[in-house]
N, C-alpha and C positions, 0 to 999 in steps of 0.2 A: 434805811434808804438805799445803801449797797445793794440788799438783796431785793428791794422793789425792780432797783434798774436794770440789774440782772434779771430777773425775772420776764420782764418786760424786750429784752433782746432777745430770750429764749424764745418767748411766744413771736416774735415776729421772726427770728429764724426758721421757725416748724412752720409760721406762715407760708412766707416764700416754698418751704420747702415741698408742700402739700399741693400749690398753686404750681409747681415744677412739675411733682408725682399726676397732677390733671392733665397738664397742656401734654404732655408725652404720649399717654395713650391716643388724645384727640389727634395730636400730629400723623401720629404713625396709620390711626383708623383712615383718618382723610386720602394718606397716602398707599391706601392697599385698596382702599374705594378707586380710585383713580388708574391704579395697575388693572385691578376687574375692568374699567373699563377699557381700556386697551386693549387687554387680552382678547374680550368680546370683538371689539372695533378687527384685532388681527385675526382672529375665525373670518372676520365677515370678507375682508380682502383676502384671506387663503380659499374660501369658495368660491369669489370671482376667481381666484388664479386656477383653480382646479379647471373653474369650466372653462376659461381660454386654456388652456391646456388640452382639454379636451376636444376642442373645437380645430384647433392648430393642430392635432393629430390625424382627425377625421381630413379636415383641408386636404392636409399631406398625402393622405391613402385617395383619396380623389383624384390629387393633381398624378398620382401615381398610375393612377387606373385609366384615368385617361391617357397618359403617354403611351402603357404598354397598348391599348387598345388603336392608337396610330401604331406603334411598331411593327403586331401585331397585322394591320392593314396593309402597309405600306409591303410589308415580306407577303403576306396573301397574291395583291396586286404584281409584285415583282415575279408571281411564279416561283416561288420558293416550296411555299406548302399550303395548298388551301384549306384543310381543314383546322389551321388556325385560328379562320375566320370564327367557330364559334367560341373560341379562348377571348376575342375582341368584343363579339356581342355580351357576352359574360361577364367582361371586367366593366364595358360602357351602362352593362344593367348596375352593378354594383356601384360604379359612379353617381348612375340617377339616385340609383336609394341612400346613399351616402350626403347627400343634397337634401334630401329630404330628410334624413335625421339632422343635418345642421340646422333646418328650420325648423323641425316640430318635434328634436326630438328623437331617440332612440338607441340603438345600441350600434355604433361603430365596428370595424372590422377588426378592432384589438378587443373586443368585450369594454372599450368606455360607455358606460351610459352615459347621454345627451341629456339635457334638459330643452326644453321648447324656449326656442333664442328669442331674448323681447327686447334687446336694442333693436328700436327701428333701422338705424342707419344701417348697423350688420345685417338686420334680413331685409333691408333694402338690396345690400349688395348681394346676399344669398339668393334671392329671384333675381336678378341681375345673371348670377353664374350659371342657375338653372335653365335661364332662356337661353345664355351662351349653349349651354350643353346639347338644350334642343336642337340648335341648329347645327352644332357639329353631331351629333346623332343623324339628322336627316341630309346631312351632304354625305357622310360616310355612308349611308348607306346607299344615296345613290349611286355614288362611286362607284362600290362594290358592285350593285345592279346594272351599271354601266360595264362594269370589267366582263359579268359576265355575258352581258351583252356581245362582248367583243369588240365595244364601243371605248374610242382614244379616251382613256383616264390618268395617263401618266404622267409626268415632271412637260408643264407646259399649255396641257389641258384646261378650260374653263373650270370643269369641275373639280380638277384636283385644286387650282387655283383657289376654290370658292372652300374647299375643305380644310383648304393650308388656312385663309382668313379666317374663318370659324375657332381651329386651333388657337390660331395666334391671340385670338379676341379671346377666348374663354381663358390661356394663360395671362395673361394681361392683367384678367378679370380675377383670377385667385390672387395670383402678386398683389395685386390694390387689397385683397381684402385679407391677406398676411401682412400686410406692411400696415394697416389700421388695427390689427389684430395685434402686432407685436406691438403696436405707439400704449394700446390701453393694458396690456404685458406690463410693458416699460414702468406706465402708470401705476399699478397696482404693485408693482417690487418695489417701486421709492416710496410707495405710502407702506408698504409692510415693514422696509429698514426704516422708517421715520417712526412710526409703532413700535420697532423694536427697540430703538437706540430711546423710546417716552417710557417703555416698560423698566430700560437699564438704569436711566435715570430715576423712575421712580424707588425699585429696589434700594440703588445706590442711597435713595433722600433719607428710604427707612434703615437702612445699614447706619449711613451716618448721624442720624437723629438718637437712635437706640444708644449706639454707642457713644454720642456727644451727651446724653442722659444717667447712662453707667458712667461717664468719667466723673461727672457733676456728684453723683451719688458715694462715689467713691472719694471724691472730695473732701467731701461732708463726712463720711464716714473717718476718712482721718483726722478731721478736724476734730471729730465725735471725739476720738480718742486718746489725741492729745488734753482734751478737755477732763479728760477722764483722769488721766497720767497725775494733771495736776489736781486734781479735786483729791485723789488719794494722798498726794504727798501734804497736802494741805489738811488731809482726812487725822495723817499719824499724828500730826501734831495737836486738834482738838476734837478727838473723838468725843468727850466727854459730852460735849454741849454741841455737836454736829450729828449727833445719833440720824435724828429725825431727817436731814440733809442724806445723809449716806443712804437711807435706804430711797431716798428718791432717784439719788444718783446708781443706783443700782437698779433701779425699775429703767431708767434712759439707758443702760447698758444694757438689758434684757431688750430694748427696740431697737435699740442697735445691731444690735447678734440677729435678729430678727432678719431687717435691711440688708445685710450682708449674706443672710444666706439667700433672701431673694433675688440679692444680683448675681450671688453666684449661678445660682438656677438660670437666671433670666442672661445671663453668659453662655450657660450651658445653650441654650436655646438658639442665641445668635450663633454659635459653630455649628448646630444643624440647620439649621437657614443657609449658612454659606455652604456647607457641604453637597445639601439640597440644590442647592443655586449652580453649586459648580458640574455634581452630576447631570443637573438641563442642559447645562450650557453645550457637554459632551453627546449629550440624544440629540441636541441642536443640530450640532455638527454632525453625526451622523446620518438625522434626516436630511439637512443641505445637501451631503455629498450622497444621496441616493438621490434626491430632485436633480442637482447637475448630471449625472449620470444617467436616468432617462434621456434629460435633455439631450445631452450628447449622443446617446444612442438613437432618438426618434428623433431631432428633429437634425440635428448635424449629419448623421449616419442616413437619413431619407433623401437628404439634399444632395448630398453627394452621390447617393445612388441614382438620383435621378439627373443630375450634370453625367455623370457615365452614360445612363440612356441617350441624353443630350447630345452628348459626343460622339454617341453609337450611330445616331442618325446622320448626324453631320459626316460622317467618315460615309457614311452610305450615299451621301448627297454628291460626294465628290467625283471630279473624274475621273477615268483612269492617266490622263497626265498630269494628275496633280498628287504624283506619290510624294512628293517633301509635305505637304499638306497632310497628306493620310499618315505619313511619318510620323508626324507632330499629334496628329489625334491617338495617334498607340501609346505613343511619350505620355502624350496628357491624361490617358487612359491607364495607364500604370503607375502614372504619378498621385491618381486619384485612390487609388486600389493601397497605396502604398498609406495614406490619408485615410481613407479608410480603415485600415490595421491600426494606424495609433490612434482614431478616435476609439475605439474598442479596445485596446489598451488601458486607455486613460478611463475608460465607463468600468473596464474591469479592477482599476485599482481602486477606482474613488467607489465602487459597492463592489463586494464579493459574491458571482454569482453562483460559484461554485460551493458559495457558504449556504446559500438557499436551496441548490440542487441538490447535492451531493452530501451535505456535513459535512462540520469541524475536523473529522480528521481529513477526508481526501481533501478539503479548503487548505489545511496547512500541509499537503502532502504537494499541492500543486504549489504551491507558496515557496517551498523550498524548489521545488522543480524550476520555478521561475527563477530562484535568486542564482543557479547554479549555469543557467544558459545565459543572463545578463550579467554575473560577475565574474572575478576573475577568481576568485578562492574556491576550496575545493567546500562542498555543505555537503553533511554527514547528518541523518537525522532517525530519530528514534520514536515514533508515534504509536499510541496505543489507541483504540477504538476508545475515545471519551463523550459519543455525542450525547448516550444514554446519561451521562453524568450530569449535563447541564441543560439547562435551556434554552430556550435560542437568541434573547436579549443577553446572556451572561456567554454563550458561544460569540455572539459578534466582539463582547468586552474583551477573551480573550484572543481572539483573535486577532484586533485592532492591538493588542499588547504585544504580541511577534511577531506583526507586521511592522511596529515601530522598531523591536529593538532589531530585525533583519537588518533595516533602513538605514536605520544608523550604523550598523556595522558596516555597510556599504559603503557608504559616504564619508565615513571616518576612519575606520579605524587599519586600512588596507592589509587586510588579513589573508592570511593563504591557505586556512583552514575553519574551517566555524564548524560546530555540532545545534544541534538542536534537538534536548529530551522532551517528552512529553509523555509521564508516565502516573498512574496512581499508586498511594502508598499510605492505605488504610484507608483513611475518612479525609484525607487529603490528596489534592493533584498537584502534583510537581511539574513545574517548567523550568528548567534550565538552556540558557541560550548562550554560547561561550565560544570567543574567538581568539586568535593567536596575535591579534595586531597587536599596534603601536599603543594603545593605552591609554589613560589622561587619569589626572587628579580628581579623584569623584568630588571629595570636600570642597575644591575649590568651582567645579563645573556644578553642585546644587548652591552655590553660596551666589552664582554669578549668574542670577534669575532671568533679565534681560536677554543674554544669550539663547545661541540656537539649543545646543544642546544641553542647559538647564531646563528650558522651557521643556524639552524632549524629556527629562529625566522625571520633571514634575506631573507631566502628562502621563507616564508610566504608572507611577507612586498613585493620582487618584483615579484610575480605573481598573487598580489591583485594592483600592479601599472600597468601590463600588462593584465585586464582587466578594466582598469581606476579607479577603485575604492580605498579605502582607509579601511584601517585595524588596529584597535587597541587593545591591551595587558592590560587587566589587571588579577593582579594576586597578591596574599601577603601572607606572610609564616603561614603557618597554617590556612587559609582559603580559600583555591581551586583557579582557574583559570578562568578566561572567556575572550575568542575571539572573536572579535565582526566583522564584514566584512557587508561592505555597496556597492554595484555594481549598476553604473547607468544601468538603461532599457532603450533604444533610438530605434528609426527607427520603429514605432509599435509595440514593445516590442523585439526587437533583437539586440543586443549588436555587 
């Protein structure tokens, strides 16, 4: 009867445990069905974002065209230079047909292709701006036919009067349809972060399902073998008459060994899942900070261009006893110039454009160039032509790697000398990056994860694993730092 009841808790142990081995794969299936669909759902709000993107550019090159085209007028009229007049008709054509690709469609003056816009409201407001434009097209140009006329067009006139309202209406009329254009912007980047943070959570569910699965399994498996432990020690003592038992018991150890190497595998699996997972998270990041950095370049960097014209006019408007006024417009005009350089700064640190122009070596040739005009240490650097060696997704990886440890040197380590090698040596490329500062406790700076500069040090370590290679830290307090990066060369020199 012993071994009935035993028997009997065996079978309903391998039950449970078979009904565990189901629900696991259905879990995790459910929850990757679920991820697919998100990811779809964020495609389908990354092409709304593409084409407000594209549309807020077109906008922009419009509101653009139109102002120089008053500029443009306004210096014609003034007796400056008349043959400007056809640089105004030129840019107000380019307005019209820029108008007309926002509504049906076409290729903008950056090479975007348009798609034919089917929010009504939007091309409610787009014939909205194109009627405005008509009518500032047909006051300008009576204007000018007036000027030439020899007939009063100036600051006062009916018709400049009725050209300045025109203006003013058509700006008006962009502003309202940028400011509805950023509201459904706005819309579509909190439905893409709520997509995002439903995609992290799903991962996360299957991360922790997998491994709440393998601890379960691994459970079991030591139960397994404690059970085992004692069936042997029970074994020495009645072999005689347990023959038949031992060899069962030795069949349930051969499923065991079985289970065990499946979870090892199925371990193996989850550290490529996360490694997988961590290298997206990094193209993530490096696709955000190229999106920011258009952004900042086209729509920050147009805005400001075009408050400078703004200004331009306005200093033009003034009169001559109003130089504290015209003062303030050079101030505010310099100050914009000044604004200007560091939004192009900040579009040049967050994408490298000199990585896309030029290549990896003149990219870190300027790199060092930069850290030596904004720091205060003297950068020594040693660069060898490597662009032929790599690719251009593994050129950004190193690159993004000596940009970090530049940065940190900066910020940390107040050093009064840095080098920086970048040499090949066989079938491998060497990076050494080595400075004279202050130093820190590497063991204790990776052990102390939360921090800035572990968090730097772990971001080093797996973008030197996602170009295979391997990277080590040394450093000691009061005797500088050095980085050392080893990258295999494979495939005739191309990683």
């Amino acid at each position: 009867m012993g071994n009935d009841s035993t028997m009997r808790e065996e079978r309903m142990v391998w039950g449970k445990a078979l009904r565990h081995r189901r629900l696991m794969p259905m879990t995790v299936c459910v929850l990757g069905v679920v991820s697919m669909v998100l990811l779809i759902w964020t495609d389908h709000i990354s092409q709304r974002q593409r084409m407000h993107f594209g549309l807020a550019a077109t906008l922009m090159d419009l509101q653009m065209k139109v102002a120089t085209t008053y500029l443009w007028l306004e210096e014609v009229i003034a007796g400056e230079d008349e043959r400007k007049i056809e640089r105004a008709w030129s840019d107000l054509r380019e307005a019209n047909r820029l108008s007309m690709a926002l509504l049906n469609g076409g290729e903008s003056e950056h090479s975007l292709i348009l798609q034919p816009l089917k929010d009504p409201d939007l091309r409610r407001r787009v014939h909205g701006i194109r009627r405005l434009l008509s009518d500032y097209d047909m006051t300008a140009r009576e204007r000018y036919q007036g000027f030439r006329r020899s007939e009063p067009v100036g600051a006062g006139s009916a018709i400049e009067h009725h050209n300045e309202v025109a203006f003013d209406d058509l700006q008006r009329q962009v502003e309202d349809f940028e400011r509805v254009l950023g509201e459904k912007q706005a819309a579509d980047y909190a439905n893409s972060r709520r997509l995002f943070f439903g995609i992290v959570v799903a991962w996360s569910s299957i991360v922790v399902a997998s491994t709440t699965g393998l601890w379960r399994r691994e459970g079991k498996r030591h139960q397994a073998e404690e059970a085992l432990q004692n069936a042997k020690d029970g074994l020495e003592m009645r072999v005689a008459e347990r023959t038949r038992e031992l060899g069962s018991l030795n069949g349930q150890l051969s499923v065991e060994l079985g289970e065990r190497k499946k979870t090892e595998e199925a371990l193996r699996k989850s550290e490529e899942q996360l490694r997988h997972l961590s290298t997206q998270l990094l193209r993530a990041q490096e696709t955000e900070r190229k999106r920011i950095s258009t952004e900042l370049h086209d729509e920050l960097g147009h805005s400001l261009v075009l408050m400078k014209f703004r200004l331009g006019l306005i200093e033009k408007g003034l009169r001559e006893q109003q130089s504290e006024a015209r003062a303030d417009c050079r101030y505010l005009s310099e100050f914009i110039d000044r604004v200007i350089e560091d939004v192009r700064r900040l579009s040049r640190d967050l994408r490298p454009s000199a990585l896309e122009d030029a290549g990896l070596s003149a990219a870190l040739r300027c790199l060092v160039d930069h850290s030596i005009r904004n720091g205060q240490a003297k950068v020594v650097s040693s660069i060898v032509d490597v662009d032929h060696l790599l690719s251009p997704n593994a050129q950004l990886v190193l690159y993004r790697i000596i940009q970090e440890a530049l940065t940190n040197v900066g910020k940390h380590a107040q050093a009064k000398r840095v080098s920086l090698s970048v040499a090949r040596q066989g079938d491998r490329l060497a990076v050494v990056v080595e400075d004279d500062g202050r130093g820190f406790d590497v063991r204790e700076a990776v052990t102390r994860v939360a921090s800035e500069r572990g968090l730097g040090l772990a971001t080093l370590h797996e973008r030197a694993r996602m170009l295979g290679g391997s990277l080590s830290v040394w450093s000691e307090e009061g005797k500088g730092t050095r980085i050392m990066l080893g990258v295999p060369v494979r495939n005739g020199g191309r990683l």
